[in-house]
N, CA, C and O of each residue as an XYZ file, in Angstrom:
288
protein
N       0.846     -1.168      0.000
C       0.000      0.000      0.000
C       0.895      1.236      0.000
O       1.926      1.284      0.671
N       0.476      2.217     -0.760
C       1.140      3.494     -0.828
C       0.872      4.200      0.395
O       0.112      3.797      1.276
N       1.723      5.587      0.416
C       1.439      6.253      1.761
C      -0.041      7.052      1.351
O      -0.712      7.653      2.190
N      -0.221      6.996      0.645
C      -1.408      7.784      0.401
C      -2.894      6.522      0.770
O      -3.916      6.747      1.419
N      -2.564      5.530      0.229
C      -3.514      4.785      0.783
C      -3.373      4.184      2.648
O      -4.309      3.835      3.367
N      -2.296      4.226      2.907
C      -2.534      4.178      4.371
C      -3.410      5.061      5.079
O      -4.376      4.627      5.707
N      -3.016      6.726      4.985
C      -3.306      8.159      5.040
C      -4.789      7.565      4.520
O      -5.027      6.972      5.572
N      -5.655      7.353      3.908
C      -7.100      6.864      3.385
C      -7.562      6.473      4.345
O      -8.460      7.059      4.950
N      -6.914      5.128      4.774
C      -7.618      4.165      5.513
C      -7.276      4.407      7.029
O      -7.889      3.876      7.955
N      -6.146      5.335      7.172
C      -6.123      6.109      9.127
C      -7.256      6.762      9.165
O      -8.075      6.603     10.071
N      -7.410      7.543      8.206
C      -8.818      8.789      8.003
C     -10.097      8.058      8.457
O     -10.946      8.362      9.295
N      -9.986      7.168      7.769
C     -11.454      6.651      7.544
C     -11.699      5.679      9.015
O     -12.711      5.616      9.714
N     -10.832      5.215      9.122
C     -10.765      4.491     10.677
C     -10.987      5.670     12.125
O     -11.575      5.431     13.180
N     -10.292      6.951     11.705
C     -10.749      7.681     12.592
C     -12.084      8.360     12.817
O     -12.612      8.548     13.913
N     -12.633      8.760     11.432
C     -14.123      8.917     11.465
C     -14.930      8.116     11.751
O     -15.991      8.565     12.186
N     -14.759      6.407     11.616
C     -15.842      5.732     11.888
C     -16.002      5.188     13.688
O     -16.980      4.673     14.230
N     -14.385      5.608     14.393
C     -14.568      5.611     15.547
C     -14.902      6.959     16.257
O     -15.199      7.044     17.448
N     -14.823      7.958     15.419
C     -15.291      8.724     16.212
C     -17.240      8.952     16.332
O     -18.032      9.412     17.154
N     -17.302      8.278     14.904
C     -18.977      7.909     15.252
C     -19.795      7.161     15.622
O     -21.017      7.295     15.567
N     -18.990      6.031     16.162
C     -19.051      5.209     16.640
C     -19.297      5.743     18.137
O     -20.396      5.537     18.652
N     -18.083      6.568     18.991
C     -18.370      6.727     20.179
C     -19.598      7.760     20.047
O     -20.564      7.527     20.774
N     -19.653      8.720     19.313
C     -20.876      9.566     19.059
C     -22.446      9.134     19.516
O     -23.347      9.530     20.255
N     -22.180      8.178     18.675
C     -23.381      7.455     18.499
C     -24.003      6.823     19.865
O     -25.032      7.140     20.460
N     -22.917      5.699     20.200
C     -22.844      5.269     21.584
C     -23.283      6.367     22.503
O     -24.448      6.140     22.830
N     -22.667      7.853     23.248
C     -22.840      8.442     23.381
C     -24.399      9.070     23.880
O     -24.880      9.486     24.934
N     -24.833      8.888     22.563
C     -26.298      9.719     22.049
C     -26.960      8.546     22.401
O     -27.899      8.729     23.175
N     -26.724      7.241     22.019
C     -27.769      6.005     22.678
C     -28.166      6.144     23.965
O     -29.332      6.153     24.358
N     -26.940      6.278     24.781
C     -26.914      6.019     26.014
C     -27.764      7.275     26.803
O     -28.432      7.058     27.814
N     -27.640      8.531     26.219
C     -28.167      9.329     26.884
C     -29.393      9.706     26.736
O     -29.824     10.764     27.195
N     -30.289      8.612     25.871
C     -31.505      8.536     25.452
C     -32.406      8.523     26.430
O     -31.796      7.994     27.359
N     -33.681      8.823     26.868
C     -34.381      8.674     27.920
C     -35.520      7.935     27.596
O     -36.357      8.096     26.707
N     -35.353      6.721     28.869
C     -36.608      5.706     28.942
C     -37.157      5.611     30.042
O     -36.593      5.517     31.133
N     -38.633      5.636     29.757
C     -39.195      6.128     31.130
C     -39.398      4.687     31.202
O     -39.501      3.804     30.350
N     -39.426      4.717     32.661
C     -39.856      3.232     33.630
C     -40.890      3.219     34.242
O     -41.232      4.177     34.934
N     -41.538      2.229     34.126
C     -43.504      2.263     34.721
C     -43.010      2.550     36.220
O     -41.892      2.481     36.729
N     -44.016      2.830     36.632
C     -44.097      3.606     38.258
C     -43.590      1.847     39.197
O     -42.575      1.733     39.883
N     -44.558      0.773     38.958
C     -44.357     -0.731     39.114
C     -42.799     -1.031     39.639
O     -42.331     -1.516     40.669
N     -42.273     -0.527     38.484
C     -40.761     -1.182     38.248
C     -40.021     -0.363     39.057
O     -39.133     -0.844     39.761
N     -40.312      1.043     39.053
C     -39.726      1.835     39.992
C     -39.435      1.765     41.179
O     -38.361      1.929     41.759
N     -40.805      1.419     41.663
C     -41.013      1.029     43.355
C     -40.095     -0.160     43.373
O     -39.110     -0.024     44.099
N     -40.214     -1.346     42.701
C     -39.365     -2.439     43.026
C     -37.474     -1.765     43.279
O     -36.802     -1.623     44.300
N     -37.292     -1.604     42.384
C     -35.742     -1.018     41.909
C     -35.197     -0.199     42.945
O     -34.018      0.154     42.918
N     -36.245      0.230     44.156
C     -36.078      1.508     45.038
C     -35.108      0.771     46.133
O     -35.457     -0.332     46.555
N     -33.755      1.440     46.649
C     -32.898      0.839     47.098
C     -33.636      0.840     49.231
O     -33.946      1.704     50.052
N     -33.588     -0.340     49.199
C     -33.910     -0.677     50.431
C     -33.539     -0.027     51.740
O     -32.395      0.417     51.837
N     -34.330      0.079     52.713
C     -33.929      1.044     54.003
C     -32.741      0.598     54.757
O     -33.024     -0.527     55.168
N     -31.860      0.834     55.045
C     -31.103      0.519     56.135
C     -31.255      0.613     57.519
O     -30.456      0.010     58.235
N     -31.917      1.100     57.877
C     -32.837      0.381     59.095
C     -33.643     -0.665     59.519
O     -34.624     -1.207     59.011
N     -32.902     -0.877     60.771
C     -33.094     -2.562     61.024
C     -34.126     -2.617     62.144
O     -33.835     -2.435     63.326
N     -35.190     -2.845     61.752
C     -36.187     -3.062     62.498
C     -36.606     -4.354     63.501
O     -37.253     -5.366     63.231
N     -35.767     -3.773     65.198
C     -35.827     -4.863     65.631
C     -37.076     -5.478     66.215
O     -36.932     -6.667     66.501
N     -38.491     -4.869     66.509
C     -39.976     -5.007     66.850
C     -39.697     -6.308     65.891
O     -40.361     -7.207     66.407
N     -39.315     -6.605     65.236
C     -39.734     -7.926     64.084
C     -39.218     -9.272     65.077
O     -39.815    -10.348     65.036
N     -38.049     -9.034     65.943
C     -37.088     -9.983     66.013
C     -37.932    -10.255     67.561
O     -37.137    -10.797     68.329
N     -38.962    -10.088     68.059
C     -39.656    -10.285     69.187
C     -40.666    -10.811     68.703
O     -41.402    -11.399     69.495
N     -40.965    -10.787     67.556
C     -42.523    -11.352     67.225
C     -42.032    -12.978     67.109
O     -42.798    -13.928     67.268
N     -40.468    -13.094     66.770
C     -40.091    -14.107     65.868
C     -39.608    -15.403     67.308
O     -38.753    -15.155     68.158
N     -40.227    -16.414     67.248
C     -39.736    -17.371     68.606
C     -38.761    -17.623     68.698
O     -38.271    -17.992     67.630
N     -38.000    -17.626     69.660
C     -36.215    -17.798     69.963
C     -36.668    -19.703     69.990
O     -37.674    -20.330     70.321
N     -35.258    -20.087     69.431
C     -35.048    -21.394     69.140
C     -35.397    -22.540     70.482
O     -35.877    -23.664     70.338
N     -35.079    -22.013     71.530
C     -35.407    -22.647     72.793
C     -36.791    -22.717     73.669
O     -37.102    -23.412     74.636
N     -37.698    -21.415     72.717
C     -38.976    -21.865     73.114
C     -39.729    -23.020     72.334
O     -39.849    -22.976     71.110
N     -40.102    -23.789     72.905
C     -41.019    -24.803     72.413
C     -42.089    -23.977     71.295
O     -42.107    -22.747     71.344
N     -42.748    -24.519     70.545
C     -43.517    -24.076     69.479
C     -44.693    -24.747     69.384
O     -44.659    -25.935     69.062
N     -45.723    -24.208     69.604
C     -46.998    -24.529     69.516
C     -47.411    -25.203     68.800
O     -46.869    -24.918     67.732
N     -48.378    -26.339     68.598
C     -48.319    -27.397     67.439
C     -50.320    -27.183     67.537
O     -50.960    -26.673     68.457
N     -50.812    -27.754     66.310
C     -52.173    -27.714     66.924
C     -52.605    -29.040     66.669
O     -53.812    -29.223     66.824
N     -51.815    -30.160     66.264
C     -52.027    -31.789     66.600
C     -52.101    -31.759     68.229
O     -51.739    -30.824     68.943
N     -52.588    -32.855     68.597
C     -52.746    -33.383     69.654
C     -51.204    -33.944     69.837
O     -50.374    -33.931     68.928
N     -50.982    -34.406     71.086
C     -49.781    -34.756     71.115
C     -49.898    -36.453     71.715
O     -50.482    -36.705     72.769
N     -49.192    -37.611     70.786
C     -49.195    -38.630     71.144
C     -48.618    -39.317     72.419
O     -47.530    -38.902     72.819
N     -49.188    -40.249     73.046
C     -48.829    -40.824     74.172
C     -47.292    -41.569     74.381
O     -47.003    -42.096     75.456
């Protein structure tokens, strides 16, 4: 290849990456709205640790209520 055809094909390699990131770019900064649904799910969870839960919950050493009868 001549220097003139290298010089062609740098050119052309640089325009198609530069529209390339362009493009990319412009995709990415496209706006998509998200149903309200999906939103609520996606919503980053509380960090508060709610211990009222951990009293409702039976500690391992209490016996546990059964509603069979209990065999002889």
């Amino acid at each position: 290849m001549t220097r003139k055809g290298w010089l062609i094909a740098t050119i052309l390699t640089f325009i198609t990456i530069c529209a390339w990131v362009i493009f990319d770019i412009l995709h990415t900064r496209s706006k998509v709205e998200i149903p309200a649904k999906t939103q609520e799910a996606i919503e980053p969870i509380s960090p508060e640790f709610n211990t009222r839960v951990l009293d409702l919950v039976p500690s391992p050493s209490e016996p546990q209520a059964t509603s069979s009868a209990s065999k002889p």
